[in-house]
N, C-alpha and C positions, 0 to 999 in steps of 0.2 A: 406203391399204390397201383392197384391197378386198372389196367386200360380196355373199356371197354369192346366187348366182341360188335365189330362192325355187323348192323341188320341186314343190308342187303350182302349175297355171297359174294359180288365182285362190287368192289366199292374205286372210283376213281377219287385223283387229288382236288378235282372241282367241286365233289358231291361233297369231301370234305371242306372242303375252304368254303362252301357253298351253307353247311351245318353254324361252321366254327362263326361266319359272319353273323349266322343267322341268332345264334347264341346270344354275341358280342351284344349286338343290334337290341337284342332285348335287354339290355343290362340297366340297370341304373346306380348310380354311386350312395354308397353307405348311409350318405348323409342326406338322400332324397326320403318324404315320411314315406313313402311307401315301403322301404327297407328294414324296418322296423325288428324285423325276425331276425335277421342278420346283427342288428343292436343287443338287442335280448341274447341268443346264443353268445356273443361276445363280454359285454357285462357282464353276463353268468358264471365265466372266467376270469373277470378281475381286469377283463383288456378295455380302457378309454381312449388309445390312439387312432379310433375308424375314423374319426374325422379332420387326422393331418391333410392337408391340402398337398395335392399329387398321388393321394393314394387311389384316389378314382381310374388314373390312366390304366393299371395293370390288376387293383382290385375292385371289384363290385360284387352288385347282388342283382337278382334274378328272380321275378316273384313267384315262377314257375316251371318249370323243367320236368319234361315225362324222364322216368326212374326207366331205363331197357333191365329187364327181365327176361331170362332164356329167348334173349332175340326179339323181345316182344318189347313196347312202350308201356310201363306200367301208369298209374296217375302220377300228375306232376306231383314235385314238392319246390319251395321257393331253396334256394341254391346261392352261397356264396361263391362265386368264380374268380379265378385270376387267371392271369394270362402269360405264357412262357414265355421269355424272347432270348431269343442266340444271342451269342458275340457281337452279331453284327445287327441288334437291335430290330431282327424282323421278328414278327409274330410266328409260334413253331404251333403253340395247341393252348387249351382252358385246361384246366381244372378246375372240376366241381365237388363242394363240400355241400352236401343236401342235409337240408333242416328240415323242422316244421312251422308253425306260423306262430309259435309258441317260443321258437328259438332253443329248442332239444335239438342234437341229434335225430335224423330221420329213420322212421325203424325199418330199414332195407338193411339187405347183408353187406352191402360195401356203400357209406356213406360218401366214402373219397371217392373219386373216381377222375381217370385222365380223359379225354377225349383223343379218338382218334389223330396220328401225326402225318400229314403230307411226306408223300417220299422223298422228295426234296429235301425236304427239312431233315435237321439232325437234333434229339434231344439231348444230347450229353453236350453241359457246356452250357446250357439254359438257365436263366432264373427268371424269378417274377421281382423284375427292377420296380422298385416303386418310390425314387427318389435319383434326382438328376446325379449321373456317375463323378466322385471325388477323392481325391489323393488316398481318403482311409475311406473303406468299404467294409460295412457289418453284415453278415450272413448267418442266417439258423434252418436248419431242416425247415420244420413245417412255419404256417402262417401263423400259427397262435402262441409259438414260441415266440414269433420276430415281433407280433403286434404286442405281447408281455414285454419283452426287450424294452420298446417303443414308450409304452406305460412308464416304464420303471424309470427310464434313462434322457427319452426326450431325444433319440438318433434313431433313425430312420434304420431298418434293418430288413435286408431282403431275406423272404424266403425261397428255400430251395426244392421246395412241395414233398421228398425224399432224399434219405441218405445216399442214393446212390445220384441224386444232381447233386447234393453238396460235394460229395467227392468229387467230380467232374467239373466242378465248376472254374467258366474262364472268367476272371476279373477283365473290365473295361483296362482301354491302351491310357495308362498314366498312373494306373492304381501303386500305389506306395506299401501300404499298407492294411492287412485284413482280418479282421476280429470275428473269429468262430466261435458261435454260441452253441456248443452244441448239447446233443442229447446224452445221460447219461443208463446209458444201456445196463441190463441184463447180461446180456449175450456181447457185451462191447461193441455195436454195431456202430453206435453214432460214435463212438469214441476214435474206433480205427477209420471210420470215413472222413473225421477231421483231423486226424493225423497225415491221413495220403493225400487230403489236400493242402494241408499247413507243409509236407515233404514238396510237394509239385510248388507250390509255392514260391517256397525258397529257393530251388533251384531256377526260379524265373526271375529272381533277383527282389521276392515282394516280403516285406515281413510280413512274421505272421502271430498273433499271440490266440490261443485256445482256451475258451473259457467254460467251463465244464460247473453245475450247478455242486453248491456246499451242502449238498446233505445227500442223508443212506436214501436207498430208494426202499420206497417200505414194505415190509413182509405181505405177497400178495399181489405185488405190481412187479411188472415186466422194468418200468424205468423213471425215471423223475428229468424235467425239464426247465426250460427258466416260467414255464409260465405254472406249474407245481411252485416254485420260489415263489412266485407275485402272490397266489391261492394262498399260499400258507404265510409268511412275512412281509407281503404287501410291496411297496417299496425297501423297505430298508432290511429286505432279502437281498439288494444288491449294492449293500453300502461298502465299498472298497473296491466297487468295477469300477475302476476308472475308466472311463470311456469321452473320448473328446469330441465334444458338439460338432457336427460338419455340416457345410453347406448342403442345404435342401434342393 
């Protein structure tokens, strides 16, 4: 995903922390009416989990967000965000997924976009925790895999916003055990990203099982993912994931 080009040429960690709050600050959670677009782009998918309770701390929505353009602010569009947090549970950066009020994809050339990261901060190692940390920990690339996950399964499942935070990613101090949803690549990308982190894993002492979607990816398309599963076989696209309930 990527990050976009800071407007002014020299930008401090204030002016961003200063953005990132001012971001946050406008947010409001899923399930407020005013979010509506963020419902629609969702449903549109097949995903009903926007309104698990906890998911507001690190996702929401945004009724408006100017789109930067060759350094320029282009018109808003309303914007689902979430929010990264390290290991050690501080805020790194947003990510925004720009809509319309319609609930499409926004017609700009990069819909995703990261927001600037404090130098301070480190993003490898980041996710958007959206459910209190427990023994078993579920993780998928993007948001709309983890919230199909959620749908299908009824367990909380973080996402990791790109394959290269799923690879990097550090599980909370006491994790047992962690269920990779991942993407089933073209190019093997999401495949070998949850391999190197199911390898780092194990050698940390954490099990790890890899769940990879049961079907070809179709003539035409780059990949298939769990939320292609939900689109096409609804739930019982995932009947024989055993996956065990965890605390919220």
């Amino acid at each position: 995903i990527p990050v976009v080009t800071p407007e002014p040429k020299q930008v401090s960690n204030e002016w961003i922390r200063g953005k990132l709050r001012e971001i946050w600050k406008g947010s409001i959670p899923l399930t407020d009416p005013r979010a509506e677009p963020a419902r629609l782009y969702l449903r549109s998918r097949g995903i009903l989990a926007w309104d698990r309770p906890g998911l507001e701390r690190t996702v929401r929505f945004h009724p408006g967000l100017a789109y930067p353009k060759g350094g320029k602010k282009a018109a808003p569009y309303p914007a689902i965000i979430t929010c990264l947090l390290d290991p050690e549970g501080e805020a790194v950066t947003v990510n925004r997924l720009y809509i319309t009020e319609k609930g499409e994809k926004a017609p700009v050339e990069e819909p995703k976009l990261m927001f600037l990261i404090p130098s301070d901060r480190t993003l490898p190692g980041s996710a958007v925790i959206t459910s209190r940390p427990a023994e078993i920990v579920d993780v998928a690339e993007g948001l709309e895999t983890a919230l199909s996950v959620e749908t299908a399964m009824d367990i909380p499942v973080w996402p990791m916003v790109n394959a290269y935070l799923l690879e990097t990613f550090i599980p909370p101090v006491g994790t047992k055990y962690v269920r990779i949803w991942a993407d089933k690549d073209r190019s093997g990308g999401g495949q070998r990203a949850a391999l190197q982190l199911k390898k780092r894993l194990w050698e940390m002492g954490i099990r790890v099982q890899v769940k990879l979607p049961d079907m070809d990816i179709p003539e035409g398309k780059k990949s298939v993912d769990w939320n292609d599963v939900l689109m096409t076989h609804g739930r019982f696209g995932f009947l024989g994931q055993e996956a065990t309930r965890k605390t919220r």
